[in-house]
BAMI-447505 format. One line per 10 residues: for each residue x, y, z of N, C-alpha, C, O. Coordinates in Angstrom, 2 decimals, padded with zeros to 5 digits. Each point is the difference from the previous one (the first is absolute). Layout:
# residues N
X/Y/Z/X/Y/Z/X/Y/Z/X/Y/Z  ...
***
This chain:
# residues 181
120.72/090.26/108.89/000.41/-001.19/-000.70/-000.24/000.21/-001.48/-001.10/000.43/-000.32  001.75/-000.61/-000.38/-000.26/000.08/-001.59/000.56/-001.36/-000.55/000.50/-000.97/000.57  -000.73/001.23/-001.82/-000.60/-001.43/-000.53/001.20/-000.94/-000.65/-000.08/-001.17/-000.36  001.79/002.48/000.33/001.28/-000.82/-000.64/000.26/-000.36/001.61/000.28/-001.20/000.11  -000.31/001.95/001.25/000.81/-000.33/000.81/-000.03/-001.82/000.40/-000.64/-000.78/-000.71  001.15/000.49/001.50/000.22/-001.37/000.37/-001.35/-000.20/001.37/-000.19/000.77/000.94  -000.26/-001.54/-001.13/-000.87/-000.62/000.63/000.14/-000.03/001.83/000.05/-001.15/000.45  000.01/002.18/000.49/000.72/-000.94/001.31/-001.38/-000.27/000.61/-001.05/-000.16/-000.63  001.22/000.14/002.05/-000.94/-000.54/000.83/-000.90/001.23/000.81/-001.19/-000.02/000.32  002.04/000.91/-000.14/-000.71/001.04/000.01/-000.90/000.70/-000.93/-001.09/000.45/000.39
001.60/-000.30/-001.94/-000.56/000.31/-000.88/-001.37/-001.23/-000.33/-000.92/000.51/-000.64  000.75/-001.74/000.93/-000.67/-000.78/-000.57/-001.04/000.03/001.33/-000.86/-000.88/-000.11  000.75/001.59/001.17/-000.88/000.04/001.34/-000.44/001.18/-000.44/-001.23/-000.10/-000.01  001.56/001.24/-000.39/-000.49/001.77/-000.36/-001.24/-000.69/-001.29/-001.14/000.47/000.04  001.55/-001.83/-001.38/-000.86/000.04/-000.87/-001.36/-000.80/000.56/-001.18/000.20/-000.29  001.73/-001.10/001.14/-001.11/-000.62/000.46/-001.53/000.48/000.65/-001.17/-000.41/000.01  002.19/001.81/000.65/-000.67/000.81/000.99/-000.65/000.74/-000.58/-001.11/000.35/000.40  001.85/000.21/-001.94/-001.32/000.74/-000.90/-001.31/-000.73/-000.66/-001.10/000.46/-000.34  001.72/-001.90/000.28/-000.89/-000.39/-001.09/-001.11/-000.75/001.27/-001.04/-000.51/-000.42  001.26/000.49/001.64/-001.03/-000.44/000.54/-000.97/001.38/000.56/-001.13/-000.23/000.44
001.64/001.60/-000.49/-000.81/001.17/000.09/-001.03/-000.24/-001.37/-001.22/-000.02/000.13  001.87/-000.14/-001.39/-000.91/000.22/-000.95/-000.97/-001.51/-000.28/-000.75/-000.18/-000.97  001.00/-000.73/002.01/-000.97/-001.12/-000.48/-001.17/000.45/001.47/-001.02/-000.65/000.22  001.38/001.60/000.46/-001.38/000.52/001.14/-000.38/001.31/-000.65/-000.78/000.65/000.70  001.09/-000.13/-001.74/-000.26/001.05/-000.62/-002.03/000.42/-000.39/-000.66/-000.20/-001.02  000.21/000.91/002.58/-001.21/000.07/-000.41/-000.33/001.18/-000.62/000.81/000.93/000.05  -002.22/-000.76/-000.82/-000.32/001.32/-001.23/-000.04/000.72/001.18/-000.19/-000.52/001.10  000.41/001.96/-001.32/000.06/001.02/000.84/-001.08/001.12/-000.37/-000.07/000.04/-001.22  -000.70/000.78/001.73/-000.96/000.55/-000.32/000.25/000.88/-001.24/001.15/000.24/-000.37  -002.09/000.17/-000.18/000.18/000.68/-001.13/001.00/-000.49/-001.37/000.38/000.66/-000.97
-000.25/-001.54/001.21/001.31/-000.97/-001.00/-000.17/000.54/-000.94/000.69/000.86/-000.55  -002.12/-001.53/000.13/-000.49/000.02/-001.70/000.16/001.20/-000.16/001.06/-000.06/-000.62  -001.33/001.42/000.71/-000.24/001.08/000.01/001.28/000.45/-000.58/000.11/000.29/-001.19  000.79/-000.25/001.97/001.11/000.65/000.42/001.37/-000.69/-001.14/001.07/000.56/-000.24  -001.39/-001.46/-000.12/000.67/-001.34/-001.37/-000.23/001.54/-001.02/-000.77/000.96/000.01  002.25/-001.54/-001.05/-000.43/000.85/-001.27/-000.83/-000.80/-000.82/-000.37/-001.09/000.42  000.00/001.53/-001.63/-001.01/-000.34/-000.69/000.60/-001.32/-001.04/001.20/-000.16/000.22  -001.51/-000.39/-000.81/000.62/-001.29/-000.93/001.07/000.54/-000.67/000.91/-000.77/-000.29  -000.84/001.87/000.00/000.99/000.08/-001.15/001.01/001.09/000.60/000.72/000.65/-000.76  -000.70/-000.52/001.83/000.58/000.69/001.33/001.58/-000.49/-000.34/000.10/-001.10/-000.55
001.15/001.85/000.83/000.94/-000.42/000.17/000.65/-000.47/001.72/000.35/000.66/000.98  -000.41/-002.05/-001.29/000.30/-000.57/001.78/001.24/000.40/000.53/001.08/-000.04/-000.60  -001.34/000.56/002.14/000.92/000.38/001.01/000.70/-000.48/000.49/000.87/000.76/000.40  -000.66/-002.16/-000.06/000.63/-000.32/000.78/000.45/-001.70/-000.76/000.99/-000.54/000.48  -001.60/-000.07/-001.40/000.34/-001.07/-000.39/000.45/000.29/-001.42/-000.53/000.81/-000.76  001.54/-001.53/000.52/000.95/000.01/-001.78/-000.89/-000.38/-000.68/-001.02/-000.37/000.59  001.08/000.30/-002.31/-000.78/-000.44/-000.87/000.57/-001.56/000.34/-000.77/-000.80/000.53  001.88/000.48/-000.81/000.07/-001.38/000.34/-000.47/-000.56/001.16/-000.32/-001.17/-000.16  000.13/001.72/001.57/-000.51/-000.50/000.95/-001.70/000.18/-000.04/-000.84/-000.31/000.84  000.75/000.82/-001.89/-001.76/000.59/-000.18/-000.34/-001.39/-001.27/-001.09/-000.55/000.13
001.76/000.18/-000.95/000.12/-000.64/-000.78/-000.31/-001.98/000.60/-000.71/-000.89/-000.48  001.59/000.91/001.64/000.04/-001.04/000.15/-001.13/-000.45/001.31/-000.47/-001.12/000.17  000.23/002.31/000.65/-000.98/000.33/000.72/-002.07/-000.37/-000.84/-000.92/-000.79/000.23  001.14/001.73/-001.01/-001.20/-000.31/-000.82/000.21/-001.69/-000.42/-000.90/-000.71/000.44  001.76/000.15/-001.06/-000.28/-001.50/-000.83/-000.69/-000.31/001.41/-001.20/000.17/000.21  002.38/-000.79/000.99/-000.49/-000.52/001.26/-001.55/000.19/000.33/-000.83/-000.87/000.27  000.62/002.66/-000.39/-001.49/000.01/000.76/-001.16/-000.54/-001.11/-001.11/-000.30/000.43  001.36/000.20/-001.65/-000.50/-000.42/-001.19/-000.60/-001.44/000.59/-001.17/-000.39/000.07  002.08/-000.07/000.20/-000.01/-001.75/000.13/-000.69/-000.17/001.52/-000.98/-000.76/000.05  001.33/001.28/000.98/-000.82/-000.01/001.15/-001.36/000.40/000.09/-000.78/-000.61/000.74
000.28/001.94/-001.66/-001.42/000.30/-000.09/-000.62/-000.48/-000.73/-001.19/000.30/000.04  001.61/-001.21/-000.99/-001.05/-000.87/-001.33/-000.80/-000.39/000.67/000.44/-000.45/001.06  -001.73/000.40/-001.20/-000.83/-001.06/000.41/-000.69/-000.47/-001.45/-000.94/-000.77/000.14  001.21/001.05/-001.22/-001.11/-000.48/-000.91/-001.04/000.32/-000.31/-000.51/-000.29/-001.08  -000.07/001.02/002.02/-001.21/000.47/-000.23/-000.57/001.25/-000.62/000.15/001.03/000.65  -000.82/-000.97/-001.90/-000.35/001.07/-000.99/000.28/001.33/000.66/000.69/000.96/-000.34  -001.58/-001.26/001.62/-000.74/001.63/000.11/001.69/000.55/001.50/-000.16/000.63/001.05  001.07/-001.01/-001.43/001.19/000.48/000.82/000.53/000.16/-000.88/-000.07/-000.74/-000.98  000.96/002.10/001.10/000.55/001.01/-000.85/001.56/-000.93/000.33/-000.03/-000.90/000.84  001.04/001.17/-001.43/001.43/-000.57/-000.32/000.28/001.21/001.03/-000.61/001.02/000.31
001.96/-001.69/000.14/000.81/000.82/001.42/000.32/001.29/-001.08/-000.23/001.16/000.34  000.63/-001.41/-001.31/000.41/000.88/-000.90/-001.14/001.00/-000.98/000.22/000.88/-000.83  -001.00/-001.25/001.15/-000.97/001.07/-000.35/-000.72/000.97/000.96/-001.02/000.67/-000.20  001.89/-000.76/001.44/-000.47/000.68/001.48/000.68/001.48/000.39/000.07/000.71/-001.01  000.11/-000.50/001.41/000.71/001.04/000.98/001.04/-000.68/000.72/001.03/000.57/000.36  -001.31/-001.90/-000.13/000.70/-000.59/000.92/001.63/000.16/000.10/000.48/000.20/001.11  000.06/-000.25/-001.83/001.74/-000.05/000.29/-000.26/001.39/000.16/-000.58/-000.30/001.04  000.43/001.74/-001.10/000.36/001.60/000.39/-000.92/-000.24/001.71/-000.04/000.94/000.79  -000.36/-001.74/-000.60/-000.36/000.03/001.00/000.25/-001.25/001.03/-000.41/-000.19/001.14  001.22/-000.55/-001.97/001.19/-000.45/000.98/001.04/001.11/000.42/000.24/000.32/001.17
000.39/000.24/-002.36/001.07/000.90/000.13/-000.21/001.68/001.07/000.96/000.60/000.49  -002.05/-000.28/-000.40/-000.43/000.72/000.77/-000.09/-000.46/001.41/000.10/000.80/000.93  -000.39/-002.65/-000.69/000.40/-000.58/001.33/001.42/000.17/000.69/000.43/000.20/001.13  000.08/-000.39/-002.39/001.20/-000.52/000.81/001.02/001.64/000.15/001.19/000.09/000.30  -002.19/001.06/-000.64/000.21/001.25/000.27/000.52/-000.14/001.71/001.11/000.25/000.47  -002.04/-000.63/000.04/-000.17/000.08/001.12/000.89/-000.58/001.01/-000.06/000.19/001.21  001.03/-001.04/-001.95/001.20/-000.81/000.69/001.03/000.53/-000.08/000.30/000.96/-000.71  000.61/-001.80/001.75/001.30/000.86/000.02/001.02/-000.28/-001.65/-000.68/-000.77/-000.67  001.47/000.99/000.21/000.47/000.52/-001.07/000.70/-001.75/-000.53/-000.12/-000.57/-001.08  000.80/000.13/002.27/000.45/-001.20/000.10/-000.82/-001.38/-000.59/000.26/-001.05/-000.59
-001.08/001.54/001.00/-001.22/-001.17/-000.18/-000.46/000.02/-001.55/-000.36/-001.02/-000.58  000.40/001.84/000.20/-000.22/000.29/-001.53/001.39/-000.84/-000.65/-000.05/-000.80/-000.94  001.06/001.13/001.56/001.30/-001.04/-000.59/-000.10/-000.64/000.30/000.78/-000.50/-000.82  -001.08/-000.35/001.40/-000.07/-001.39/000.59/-001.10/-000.80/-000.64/000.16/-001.22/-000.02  -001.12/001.66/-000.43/-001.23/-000.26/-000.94/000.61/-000.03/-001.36/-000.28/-000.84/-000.85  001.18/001.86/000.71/000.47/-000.25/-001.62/001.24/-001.13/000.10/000.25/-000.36/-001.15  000.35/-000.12/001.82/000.80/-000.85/-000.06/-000.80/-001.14/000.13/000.05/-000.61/-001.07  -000.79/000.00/001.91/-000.92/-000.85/000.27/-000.76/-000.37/-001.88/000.12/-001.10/-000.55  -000.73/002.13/000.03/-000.67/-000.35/-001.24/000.94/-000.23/-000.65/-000.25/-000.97/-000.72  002.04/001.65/000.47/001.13/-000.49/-001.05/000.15/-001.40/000.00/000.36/-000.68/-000.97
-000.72/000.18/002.35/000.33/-001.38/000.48/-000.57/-000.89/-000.37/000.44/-001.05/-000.47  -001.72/001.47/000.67/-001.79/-000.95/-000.31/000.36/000.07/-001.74/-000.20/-001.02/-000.65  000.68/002.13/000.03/-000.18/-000.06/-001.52/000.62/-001.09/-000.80/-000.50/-000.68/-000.89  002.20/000.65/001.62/000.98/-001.18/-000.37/000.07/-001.21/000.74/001.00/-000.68/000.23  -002.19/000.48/000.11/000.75/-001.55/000.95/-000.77/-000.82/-000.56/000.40/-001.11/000.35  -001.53/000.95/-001.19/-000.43/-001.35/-000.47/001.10/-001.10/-000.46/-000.44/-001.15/-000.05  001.56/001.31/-000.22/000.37/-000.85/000.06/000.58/-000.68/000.46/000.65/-000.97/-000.38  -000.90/001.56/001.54/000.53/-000.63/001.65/-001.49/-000.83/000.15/000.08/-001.23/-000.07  -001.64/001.94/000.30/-000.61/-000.44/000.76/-000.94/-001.32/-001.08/-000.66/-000.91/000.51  000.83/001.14/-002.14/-000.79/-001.21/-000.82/000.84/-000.28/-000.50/-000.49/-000.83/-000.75
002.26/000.87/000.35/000.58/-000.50/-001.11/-000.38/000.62/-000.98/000.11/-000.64/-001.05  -000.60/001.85/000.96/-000.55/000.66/-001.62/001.36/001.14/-000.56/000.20/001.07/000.58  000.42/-001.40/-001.48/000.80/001.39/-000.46/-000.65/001.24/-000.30/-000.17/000.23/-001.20  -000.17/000.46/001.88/-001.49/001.03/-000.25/-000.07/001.10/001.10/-000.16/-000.49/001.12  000.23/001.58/-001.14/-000.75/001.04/001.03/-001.21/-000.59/000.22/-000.45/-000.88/-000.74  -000.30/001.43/002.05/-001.59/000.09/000.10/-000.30/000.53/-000.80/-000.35/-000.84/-000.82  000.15/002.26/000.22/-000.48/000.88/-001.10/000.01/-000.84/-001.18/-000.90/000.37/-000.76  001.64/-001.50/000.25/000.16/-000.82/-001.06/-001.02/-001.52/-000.15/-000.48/-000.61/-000.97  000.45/000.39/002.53/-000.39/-001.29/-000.07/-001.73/000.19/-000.55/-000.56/001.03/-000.36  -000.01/-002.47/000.45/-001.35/000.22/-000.83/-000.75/000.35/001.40/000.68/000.12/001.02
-001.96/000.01/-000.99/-001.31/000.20/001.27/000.20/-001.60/000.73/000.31/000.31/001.15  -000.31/-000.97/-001.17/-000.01/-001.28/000.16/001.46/-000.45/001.04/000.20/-000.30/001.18  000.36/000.41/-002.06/002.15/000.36/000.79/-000.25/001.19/001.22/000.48/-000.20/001.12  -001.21/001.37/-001.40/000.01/001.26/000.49/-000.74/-000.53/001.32/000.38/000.20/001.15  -001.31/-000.80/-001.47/-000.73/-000.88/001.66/000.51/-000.60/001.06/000.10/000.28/001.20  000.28/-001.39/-002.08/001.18/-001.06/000.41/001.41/000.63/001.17/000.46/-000.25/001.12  -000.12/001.53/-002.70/001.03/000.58/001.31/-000.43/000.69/001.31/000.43/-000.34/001.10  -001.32/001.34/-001.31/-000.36/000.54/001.10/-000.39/-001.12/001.16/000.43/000.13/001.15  -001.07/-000.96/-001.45/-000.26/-001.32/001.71/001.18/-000.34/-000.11/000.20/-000.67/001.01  001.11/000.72/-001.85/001.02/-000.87/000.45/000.39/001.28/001.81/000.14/-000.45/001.14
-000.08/001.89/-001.53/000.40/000.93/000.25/-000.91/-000.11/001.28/000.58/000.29/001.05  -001.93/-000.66/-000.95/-000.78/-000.09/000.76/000.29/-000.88/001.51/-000.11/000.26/001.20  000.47/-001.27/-001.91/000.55/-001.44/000.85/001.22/000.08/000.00/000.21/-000.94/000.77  000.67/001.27/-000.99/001.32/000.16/000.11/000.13/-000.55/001.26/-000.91/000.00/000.83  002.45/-000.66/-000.59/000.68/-000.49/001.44/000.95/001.28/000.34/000.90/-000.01/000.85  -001.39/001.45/-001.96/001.04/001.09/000.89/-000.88/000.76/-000.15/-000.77/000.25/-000.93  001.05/000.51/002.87/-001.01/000.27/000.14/000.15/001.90/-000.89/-001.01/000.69/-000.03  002.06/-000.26/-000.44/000.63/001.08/-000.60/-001.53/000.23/-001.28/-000.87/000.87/-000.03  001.16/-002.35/-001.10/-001.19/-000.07/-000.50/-001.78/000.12/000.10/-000.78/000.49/-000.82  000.50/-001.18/002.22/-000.99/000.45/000.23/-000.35/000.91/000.52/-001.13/000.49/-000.01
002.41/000.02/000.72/-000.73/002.01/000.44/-000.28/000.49/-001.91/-000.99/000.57/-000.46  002.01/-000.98/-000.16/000.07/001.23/-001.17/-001.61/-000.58/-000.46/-000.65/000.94/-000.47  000.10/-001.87/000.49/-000.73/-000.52/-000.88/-001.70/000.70/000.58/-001.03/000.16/-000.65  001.32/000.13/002.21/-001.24/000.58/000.66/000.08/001.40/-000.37/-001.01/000.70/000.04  002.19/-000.23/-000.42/000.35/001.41/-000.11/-000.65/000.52/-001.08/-000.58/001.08/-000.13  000.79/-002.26/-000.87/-000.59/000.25/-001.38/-001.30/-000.16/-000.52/-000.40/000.41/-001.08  -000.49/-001.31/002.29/-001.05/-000.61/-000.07/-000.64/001.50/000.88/-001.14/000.33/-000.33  001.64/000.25/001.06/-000.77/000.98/001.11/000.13/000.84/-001.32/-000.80/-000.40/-000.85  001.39/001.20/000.53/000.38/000.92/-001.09/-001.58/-000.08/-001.19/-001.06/000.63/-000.05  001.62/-001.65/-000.69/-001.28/-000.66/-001.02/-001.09/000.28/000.48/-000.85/000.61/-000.64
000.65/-001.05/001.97/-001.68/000.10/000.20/-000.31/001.15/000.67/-001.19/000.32/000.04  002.25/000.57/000.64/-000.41/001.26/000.73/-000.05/001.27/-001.59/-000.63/001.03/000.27  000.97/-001.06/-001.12/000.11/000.75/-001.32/-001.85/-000.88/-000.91/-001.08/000.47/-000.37  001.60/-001.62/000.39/-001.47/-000.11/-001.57/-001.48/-000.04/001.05/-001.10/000.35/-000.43  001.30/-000.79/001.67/-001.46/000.04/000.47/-000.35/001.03/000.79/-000.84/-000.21/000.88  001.53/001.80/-001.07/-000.13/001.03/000.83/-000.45/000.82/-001.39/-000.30/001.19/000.12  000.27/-001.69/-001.15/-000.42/000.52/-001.35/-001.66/-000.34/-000.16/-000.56/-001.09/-000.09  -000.07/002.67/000.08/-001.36/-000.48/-000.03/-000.92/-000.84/-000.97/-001.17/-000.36/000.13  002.22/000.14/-001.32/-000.59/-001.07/-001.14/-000.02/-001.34/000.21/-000.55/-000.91/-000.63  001.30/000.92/001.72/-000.28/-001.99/000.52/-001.40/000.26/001.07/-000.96/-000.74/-000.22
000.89/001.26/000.80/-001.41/-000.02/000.69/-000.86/-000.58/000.05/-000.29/-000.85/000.83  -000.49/001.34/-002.05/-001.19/-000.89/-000.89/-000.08/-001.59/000.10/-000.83/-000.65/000.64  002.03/000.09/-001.51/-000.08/-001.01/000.14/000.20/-000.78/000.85/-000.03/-001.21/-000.21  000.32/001.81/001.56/000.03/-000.45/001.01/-000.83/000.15/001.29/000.14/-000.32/001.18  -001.00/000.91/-001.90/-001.80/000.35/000.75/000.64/001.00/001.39/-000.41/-000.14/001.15  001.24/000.91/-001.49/000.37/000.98/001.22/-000.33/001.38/-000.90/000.52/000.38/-001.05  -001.54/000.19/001.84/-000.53/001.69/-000.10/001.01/001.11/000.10/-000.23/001.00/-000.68  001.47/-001.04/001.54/000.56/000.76/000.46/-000.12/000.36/001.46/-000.77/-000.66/000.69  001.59/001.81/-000.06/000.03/-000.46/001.88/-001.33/001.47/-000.25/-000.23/000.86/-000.85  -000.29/-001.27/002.08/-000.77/000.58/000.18/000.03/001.57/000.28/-000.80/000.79/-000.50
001.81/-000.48/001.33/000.49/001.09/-000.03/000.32/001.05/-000.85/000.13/-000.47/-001.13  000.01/001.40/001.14/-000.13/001.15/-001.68/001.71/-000.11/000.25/000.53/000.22/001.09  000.04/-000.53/-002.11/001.60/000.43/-000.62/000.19/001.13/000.67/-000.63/001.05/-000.18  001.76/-001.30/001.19/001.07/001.64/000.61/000.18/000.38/-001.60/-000.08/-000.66/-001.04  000.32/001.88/001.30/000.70/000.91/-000.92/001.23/000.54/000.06/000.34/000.82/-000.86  000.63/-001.25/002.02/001.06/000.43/000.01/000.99/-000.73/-001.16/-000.56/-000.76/-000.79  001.87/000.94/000.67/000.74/-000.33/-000.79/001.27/-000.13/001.10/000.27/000.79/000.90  000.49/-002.16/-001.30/001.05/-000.61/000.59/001.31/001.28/-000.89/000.10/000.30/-001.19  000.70/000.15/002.35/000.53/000.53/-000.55/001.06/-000.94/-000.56/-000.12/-001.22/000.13  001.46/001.93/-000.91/001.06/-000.89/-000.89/001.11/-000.67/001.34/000.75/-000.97/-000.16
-000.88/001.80/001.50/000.75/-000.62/001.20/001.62/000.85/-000.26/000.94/-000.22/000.77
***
């Protein structure tokens, strides 16, 4: 399915079907490890889908609190993109159409003339629970998709830890490396 063709019913059951793989999307061993480094060039997601990916996980991981590092000061998005290594090829398109979607529709879901990437923190909230609660249910797979994503990338990053009184697993880190598939 790509993103000029026309919408059918088949094609709109294949996106559903990806975007509800990536809202059960659990960390897989060795994740962190195996992620390139921050300044890594990403594999499998566009700068624009990396672009609009980061604002989203930005706004889902805030908590406010000093001693938590910004989604964007993590590892976290190269180690989303190293997740979704692991999926079939489809699902990665279906994720980037899903975020083109989430980027332009505020002014479907608040009346705002505005991308998400544009709107303020406040608008940026607002939309995501609209996306949350939605009466389709298309929206709330994408919205778990994006919510699983966010939190399987910034809290698999050992700098949130701390402030979250977690030591690490007890177990010593495998050393293998996920290959590229």
């Amino acid at each position: 399915m790509f993103p000029d063709s026309p919408l059918n019913r088949r094609g709109f059951l294949r996106m559903t079907g990806g975007l509800l793989a990536l809202s059960r999307l659990r960390a897989l061993p060795a994740l962190a490890e195996s992620a390139p480094t921050t300044g890594a060039a990403l594999r499998v997601l566009s700068q624009r889908d990396a672009r609009i990916l980061s604002a989203i996980a930005e706004r889902m991981t805030f908590t406010g609190e000093p001693d938590m590092p910004r989604f964007g000061e993590t590892a976290a998005l190269p180690t989303i993109d190293g997740a979704l290594l692991q999926l079939p090829p489809d699902v990665a398109q279906q994720l980037s159409i899903a975020l083109l979607l989430f980027e332009y529709a505020p002014p479907l879901f608040l009346g705002r003339a505005s991308t998400f990437t544009g709107l303020a923190p406040q608008w940026q909230d607002l939309y995501l629970d609209a996306w949350a609660g939605s009466r389709f249910a298309t929206c709330r797979l994408a919205f778990q998709a994006f919510k699983n994503l966010s939190m399987l990338g910034y809290y698999s990053q050992d700098s949130t830890w701390p402030a979250i009184h977690y030591s690490g697993p007890w177990a010593p880190r495998p050393r293998r490396v996920i290959a590229d598939g």
